[in-house]
Jmol script that loads the backbone (N, CA, C; Angstrom):
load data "model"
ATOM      1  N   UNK A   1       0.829  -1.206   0.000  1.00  0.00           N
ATOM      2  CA  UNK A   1       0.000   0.000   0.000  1.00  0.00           C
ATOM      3  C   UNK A   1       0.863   1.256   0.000  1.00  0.00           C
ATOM      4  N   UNK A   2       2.245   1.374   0.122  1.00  0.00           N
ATOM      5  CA  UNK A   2       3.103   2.205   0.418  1.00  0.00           C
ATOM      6  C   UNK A   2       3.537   2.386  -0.938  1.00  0.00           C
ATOM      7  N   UNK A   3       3.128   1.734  -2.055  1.00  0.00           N
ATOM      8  CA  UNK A   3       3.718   1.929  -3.558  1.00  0.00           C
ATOM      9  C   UNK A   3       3.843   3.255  -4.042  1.00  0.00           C
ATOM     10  N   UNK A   4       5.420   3.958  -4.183  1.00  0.00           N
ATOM     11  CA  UNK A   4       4.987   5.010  -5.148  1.00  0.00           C
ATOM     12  C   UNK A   4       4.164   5.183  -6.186  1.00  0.00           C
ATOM     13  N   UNK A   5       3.542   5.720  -6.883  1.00  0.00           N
ATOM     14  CA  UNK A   5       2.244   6.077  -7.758  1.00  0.00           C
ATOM     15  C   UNK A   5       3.635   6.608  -9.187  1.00  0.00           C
ATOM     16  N   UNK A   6       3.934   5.225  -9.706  1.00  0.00           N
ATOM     17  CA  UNK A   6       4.373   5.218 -11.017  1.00  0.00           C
ATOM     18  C   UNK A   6       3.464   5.664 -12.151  1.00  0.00           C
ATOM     19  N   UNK A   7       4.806   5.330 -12.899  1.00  0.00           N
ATOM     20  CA  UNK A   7       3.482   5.321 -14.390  1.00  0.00           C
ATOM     21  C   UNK A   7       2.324   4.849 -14.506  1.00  0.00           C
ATOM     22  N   UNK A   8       1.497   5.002 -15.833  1.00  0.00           N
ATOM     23  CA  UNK A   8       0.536   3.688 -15.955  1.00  0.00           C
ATOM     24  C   UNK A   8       1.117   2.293 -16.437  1.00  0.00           C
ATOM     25  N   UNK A   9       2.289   2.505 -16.352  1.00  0.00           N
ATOM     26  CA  UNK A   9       2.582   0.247 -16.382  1.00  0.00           C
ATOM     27  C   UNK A   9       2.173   0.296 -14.948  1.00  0.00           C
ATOM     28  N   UNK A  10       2.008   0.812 -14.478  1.00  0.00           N
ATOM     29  CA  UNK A  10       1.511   0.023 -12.732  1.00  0.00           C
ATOM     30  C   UNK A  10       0.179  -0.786 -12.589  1.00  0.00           C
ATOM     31  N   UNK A  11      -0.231  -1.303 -14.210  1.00  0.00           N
ATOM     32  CA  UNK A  11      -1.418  -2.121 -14.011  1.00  0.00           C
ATOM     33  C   UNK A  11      -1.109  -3.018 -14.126  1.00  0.00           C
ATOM     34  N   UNK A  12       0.102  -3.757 -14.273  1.00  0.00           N
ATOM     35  CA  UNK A  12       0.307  -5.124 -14.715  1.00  0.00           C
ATOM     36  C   UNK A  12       0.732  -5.959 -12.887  1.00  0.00           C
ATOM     37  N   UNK A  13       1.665  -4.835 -11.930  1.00  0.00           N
ATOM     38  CA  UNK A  13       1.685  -5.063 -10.676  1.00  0.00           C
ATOM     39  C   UNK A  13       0.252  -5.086  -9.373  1.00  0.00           C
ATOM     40  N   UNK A  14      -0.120  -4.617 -10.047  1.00  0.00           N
ATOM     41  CA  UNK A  14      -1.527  -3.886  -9.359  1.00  0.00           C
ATOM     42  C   UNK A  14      -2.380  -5.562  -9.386  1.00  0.00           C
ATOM     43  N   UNK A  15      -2.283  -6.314 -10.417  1.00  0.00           N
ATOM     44  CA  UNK A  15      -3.146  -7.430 -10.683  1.00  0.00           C
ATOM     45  C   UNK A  15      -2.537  -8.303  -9.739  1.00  0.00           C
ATOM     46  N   UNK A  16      -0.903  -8.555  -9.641  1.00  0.00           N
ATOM     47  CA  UNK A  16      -0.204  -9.581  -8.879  1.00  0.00           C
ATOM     48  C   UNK A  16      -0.391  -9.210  -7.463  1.00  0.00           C
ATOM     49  N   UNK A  17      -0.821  -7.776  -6.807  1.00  0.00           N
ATOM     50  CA  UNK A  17      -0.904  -7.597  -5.543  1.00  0.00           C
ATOM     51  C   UNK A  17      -1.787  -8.176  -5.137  1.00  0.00           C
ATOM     52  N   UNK A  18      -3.050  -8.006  -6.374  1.00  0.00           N
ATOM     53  CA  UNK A  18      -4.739  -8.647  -5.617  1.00  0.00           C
ATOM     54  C   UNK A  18      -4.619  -9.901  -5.175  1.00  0.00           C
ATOM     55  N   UNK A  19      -3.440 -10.425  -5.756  1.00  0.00           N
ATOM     56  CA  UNK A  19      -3.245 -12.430  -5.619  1.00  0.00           C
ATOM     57  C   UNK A  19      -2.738 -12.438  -4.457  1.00  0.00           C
ATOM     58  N   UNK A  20      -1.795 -11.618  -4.322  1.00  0.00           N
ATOM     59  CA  UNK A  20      -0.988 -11.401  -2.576  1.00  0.00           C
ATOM     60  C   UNK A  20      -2.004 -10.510  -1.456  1.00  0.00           C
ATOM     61  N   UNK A  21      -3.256 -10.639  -1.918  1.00  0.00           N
ATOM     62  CA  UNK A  21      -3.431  -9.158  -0.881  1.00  0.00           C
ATOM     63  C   UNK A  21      -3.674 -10.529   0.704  1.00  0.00           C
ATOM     64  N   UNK A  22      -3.849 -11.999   0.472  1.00  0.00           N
ATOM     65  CA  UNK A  22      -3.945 -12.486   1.833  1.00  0.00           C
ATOM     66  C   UNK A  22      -2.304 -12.583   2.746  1.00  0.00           C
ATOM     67  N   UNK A  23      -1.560 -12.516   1.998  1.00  0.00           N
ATOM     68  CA  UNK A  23       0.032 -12.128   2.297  1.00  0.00           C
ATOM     69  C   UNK A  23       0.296 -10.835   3.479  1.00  0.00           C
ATOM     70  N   UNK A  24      -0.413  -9.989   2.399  1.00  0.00           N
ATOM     71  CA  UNK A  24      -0.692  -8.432   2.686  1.00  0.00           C
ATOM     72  C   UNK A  24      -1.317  -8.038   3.846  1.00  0.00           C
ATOM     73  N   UNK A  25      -2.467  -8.490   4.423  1.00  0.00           N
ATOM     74  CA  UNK A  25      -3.005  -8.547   5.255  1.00  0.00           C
ATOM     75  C   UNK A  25      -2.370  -9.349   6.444  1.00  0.00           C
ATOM     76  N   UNK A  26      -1.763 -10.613   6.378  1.00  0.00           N
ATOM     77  CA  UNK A  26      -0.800 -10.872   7.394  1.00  0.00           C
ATOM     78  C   UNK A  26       0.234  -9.862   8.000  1.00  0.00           C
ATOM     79  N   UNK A  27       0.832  -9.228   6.692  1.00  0.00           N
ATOM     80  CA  UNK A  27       1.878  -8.447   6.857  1.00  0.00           C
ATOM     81  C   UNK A  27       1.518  -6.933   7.877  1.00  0.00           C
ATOM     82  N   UNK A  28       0.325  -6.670   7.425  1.00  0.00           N
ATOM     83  CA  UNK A  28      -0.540  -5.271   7.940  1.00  0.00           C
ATOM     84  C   UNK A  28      -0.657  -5.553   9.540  1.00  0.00           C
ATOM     85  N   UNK A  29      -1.230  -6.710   9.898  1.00  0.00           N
ATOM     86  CA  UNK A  29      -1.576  -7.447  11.071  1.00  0.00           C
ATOM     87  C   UNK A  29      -0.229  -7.492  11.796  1.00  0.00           C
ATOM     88  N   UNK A  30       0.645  -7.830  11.447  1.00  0.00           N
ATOM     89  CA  UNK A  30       2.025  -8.214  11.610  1.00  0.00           C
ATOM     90  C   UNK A  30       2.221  -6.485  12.533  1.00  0.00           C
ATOM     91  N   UNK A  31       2.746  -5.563  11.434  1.00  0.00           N
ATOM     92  CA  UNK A  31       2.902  -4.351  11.882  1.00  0.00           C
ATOM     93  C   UNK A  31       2.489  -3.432  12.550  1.00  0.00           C
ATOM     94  N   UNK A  32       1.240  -3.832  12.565  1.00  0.00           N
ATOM     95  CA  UNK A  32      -0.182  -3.339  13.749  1.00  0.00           C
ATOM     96  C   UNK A  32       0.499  -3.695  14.652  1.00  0.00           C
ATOM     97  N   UNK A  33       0.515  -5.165  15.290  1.00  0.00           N
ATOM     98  CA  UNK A  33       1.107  -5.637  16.174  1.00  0.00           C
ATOM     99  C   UNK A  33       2.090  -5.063  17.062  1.00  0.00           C
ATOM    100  N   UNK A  34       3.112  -5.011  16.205  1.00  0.00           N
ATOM    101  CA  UNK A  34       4.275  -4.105  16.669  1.00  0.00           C
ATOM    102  C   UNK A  34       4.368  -2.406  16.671  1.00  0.00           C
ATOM    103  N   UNK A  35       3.311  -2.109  16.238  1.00  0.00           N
ATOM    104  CA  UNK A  35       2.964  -0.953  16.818  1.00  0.00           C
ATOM    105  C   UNK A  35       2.266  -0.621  17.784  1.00  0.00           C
ATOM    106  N   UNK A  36       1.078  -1.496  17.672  1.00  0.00           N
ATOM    107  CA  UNK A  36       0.833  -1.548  19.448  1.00  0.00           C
ATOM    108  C   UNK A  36       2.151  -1.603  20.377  1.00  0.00           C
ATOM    109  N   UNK A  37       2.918  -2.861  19.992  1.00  0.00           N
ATOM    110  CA  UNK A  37       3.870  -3.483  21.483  1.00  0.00           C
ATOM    111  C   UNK A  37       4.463  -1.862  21.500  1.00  0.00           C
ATOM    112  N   UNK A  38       5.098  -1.621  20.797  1.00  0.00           N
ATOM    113  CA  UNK A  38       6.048  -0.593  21.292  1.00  0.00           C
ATOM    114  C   UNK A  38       5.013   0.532  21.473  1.00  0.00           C
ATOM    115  N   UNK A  39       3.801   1.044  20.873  1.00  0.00           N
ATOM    116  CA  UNK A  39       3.550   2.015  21.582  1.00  0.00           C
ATOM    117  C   UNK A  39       3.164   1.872  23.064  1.00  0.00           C
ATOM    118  N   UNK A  40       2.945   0.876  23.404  1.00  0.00           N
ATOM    119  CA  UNK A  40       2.699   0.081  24.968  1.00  0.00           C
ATOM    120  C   UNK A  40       4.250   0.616  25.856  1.00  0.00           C
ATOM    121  N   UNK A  41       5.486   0.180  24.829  1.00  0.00           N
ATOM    122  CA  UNK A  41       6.816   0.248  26.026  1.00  0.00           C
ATOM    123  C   UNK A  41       6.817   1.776  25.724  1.00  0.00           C
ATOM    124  N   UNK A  42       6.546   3.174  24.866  1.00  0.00           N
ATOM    125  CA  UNK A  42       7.150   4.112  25.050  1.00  0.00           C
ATOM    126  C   UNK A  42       5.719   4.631  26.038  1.00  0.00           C
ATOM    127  N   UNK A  43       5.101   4.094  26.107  1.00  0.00           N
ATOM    128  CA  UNK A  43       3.987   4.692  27.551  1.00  0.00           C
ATOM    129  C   UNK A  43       4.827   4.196  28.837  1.00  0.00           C
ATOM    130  N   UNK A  44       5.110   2.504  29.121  1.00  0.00           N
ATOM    131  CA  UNK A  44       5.867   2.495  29.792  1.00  0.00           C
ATOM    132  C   UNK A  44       7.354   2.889  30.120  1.00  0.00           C
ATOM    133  N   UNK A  45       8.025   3.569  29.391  1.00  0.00           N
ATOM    134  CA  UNK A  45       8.956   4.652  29.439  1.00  0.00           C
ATOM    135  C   UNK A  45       8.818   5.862  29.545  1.00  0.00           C
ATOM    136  N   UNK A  46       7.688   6.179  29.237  1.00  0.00           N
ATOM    137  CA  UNK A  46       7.652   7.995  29.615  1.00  0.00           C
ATOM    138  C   UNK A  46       6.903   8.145  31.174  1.00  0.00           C
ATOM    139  N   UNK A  47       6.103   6.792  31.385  1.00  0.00           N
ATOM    140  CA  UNK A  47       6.104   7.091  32.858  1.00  0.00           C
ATOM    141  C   UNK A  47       7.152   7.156  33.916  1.00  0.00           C
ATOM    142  N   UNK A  48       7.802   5.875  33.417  1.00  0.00           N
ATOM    143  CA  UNK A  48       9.366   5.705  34.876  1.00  0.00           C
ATOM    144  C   UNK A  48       9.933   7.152  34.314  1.00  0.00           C
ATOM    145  N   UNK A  49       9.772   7.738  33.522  1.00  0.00           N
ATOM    146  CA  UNK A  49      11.132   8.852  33.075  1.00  0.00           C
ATOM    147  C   UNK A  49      10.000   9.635  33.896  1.00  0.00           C
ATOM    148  N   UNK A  50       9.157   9.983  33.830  1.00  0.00           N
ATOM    149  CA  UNK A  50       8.153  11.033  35.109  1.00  0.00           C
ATOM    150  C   UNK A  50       8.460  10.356  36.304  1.00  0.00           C
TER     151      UNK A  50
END
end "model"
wireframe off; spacefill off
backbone 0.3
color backbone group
């Protein structure tokens, strides 16, 4: 989803993503994830630092 916005050949990639988008969605899930965890430790770091 982060794809620069190429030319129009970007329809021939655009078709192979739809095949990956259950990949994609792991991957999204994945990074969610780890954005929770760590936004969890910099809450628990800005409290001990108060």
């Amino acid at each position: 989803t982060l794809q620069k916005p190429s030319k129009v050949t970007t329809t021939q990639p655009q078709v192979k993503n739809l095949s990956n988008t259950g990949s994609n969605v792991t991957i999204l899930a994945i990074v969610a994830i780890i954005a929770l965890v760590a936004g969890g430790v910099l809450v628990l770091v800005r409290r001990r630092m108060n």
